[in-house]
C-alpha positions in Angstrom: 0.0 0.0 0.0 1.9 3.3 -1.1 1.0 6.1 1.7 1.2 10.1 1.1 1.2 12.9 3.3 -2.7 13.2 3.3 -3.0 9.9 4.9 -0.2 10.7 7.6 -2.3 13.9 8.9 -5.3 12.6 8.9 -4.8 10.6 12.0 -4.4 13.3 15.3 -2.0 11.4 17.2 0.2 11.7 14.2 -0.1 15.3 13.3 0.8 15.6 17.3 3.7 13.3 16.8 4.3 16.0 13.8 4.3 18.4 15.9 6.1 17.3 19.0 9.3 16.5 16.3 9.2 19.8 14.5 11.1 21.5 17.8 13.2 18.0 18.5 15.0 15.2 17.5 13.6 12.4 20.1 14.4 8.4 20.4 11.0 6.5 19.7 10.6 5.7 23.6 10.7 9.7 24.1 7.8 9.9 21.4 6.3 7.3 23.3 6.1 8.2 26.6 4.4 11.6 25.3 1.0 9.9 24.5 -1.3 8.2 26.4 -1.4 5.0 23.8 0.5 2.0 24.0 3.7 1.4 22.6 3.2 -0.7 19.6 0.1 2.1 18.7 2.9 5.0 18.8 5.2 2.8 16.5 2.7 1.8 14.4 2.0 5.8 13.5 6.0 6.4 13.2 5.6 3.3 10.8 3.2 5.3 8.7 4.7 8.6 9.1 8.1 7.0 7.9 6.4 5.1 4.8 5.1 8.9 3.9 8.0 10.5 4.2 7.4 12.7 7.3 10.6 11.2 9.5 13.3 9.4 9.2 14.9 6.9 11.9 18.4 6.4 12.6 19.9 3.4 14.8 22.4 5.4 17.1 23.9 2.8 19.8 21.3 1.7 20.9 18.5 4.5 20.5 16.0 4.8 17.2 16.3 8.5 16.7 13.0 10.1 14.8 13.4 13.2 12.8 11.4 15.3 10.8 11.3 15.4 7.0 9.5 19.1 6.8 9.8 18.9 2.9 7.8 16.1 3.2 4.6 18.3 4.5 4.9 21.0 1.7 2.3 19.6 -0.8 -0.3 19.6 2.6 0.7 23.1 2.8 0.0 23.8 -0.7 -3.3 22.1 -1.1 -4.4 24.1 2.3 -2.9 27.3 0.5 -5.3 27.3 -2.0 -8.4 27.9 0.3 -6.7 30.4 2.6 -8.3 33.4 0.9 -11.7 31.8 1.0 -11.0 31.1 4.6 -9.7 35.1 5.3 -12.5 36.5 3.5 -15.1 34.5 5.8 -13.5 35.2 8.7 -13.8 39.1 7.6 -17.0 39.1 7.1 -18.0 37.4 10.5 -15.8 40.1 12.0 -17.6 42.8 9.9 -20.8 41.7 11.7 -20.1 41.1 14.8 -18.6 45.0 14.5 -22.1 45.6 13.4 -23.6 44.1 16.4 -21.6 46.1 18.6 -22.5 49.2 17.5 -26.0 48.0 17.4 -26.0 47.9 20.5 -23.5 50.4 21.8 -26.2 52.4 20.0 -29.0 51.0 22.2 -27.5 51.3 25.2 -27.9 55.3 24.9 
C-alpha cells in the first residue's frame, strides 16, 4: 500500500507526533512516553509517518532516533494554501458583523 502525506495527517496522534518533532530530535521511547497509547500504537503511527515520508529513523547505539522530514509536508501546505483566501475572507466578514452588532447595541444602550 503506497501512503502520502494526506494519509499521515489525517490521524491526530500523528499530526501531534508532527508536531512534538518539528522542535526536537527524540528516540522512539521519548515519542512514546508523550502519549497516552501503548507502545506498539505510537510505533505503528511512526511506521506510517516513515512510509510517507514525514521522519526518518536512525539506529544510534542503541537508541531509534525520529526526525522530521518538513519537505515532506509541503504539498499539505499547498493544497491548504489554495483555500486560505476563502477562509480570510469568511473570517472578515464574520468580524464585519459582529462590528455591526456592537455598535448595534452600543447604539442601544444610549
Amino acid at each position: 500500500m503506497r501512503r502520502d502525506v494526506f494519509q499521515a495527517i489525517a490521524d491526530p496522534v500523528r499530526r501531534d507526533i508532527i508536531q512534538l518533532l518539528s522542535g526536537n530530535t527524540l528516540t522512539v521511547n521519548e515519542v512514546a512516553e508523550k502519549f497516552e497509547v501503548s507502545r506498539p500504537a505510537i510505533s505503528k503511527h511512526l511506521k506510517i509517518l516513515k512510509e510517507c515520508g514525514i521522519i526518518t529513523i536512525r539506529q544510534e547505539g542503541r537508541e531509534r532516533l525520529c526526525f522530521i522530514q518538513p519537505r515532506s509536508l509541503i504539498p499539505a501546505f499547498l493544497w491548504i494554501g489554495q483555500y486560505r483566501s476563502l477562509w480570510e475572507q469568511k473570517l472578515d466578514s464574520f468580524e464585519e458583523y459582529l462590528h455591526h452588532l456592537q455598535s448595534k447595541t452600543e447604539n442601544n444602550d444610549d
